[in-house]
C-alpha positions in Angstrom: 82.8 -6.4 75.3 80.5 -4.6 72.8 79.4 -6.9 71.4 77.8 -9.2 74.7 74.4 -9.4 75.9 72.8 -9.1 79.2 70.0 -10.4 79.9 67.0 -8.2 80.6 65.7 -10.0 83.6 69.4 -9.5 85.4 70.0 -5.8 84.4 66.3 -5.3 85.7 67.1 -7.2 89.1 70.2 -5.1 89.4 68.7 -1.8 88.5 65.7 -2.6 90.7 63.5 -1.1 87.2 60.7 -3.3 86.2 61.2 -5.5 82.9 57.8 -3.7 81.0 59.8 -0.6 80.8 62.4 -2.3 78.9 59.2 -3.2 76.8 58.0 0.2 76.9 61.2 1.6 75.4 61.7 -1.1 72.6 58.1 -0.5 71.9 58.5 3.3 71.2 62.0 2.8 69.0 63.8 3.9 71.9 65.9 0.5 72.1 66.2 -3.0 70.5 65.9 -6.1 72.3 67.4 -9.1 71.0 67.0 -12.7 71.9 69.4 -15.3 73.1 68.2 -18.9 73.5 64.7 -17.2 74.2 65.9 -15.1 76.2 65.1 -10.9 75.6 68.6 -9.7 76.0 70.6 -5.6 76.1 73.9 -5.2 74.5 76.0 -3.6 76.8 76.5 -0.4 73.9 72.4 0.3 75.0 72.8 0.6 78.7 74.1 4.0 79.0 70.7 5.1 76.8 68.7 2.6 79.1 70.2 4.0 82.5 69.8 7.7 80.9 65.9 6.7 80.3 65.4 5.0 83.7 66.5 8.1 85.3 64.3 10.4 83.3 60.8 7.6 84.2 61.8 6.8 87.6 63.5 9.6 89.3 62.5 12.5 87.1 58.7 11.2 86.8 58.8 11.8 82.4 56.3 9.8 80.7 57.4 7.4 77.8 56.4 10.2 75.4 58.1 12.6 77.2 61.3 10.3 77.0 61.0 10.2 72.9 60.3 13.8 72.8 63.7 14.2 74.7 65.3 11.8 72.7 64.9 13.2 69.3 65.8 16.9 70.7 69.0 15.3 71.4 69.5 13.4 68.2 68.8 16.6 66.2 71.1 18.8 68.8 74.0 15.7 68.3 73.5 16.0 64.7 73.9 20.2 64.8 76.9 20.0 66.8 78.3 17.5 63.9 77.1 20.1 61.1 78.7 23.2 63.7 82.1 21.3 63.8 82.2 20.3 59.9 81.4 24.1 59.0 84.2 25.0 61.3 86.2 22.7 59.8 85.6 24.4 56.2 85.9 27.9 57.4 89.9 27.2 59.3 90.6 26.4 55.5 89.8 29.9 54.5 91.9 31.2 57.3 91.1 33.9 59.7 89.2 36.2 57.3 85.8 35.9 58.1 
């Protein structure tokens, strides 16, 4: 299911979010949109970052830069918590020591 599509005029029905901000968000590096038979299309691995943005445009009222700021705050926090666990990691093989 990875893998499959969904068509941005659908998801945008559904979601009751207009089909620009999908634009808006591919347009700032936020998302890619690919296209099937013409058609601008999701895969379903993006929606979880497309619901996450909604909320933060719509309901939280955060403008587009706002949303990128956020974004990269979080990659860089993701990638910390990646470096925090791998020194972890080293340190349990010097034992309880430190």
């Amino acid at each position: 299911m990875q893998n499959e599509l969904i068509i941005v005029s659908d998801y945008c029905d559904k979601c009751h979010i207009e089909p620009s901000f999908i634009e808006l968000l591919q347009e700032n590096g936020l998302i890619d949109i690919l296209f099937d038979e013409g058609r601008p299309c999701l895969t379903y691995e993006q929606l979880p970052d497309v619901e996450r943005y909604s909320r933060m445009y719509y309901d939280l009222s955060i403008n587009m830069e706002g949303i990128d700021a956020i974004h990269h705050l979080l990659e860089r926090m993701e990638e910390m918590q990646r470096e925090i666990r791998r020194l972890h990691g080293r340190l349990r093989m010097y034992g309880d020591t430190f």
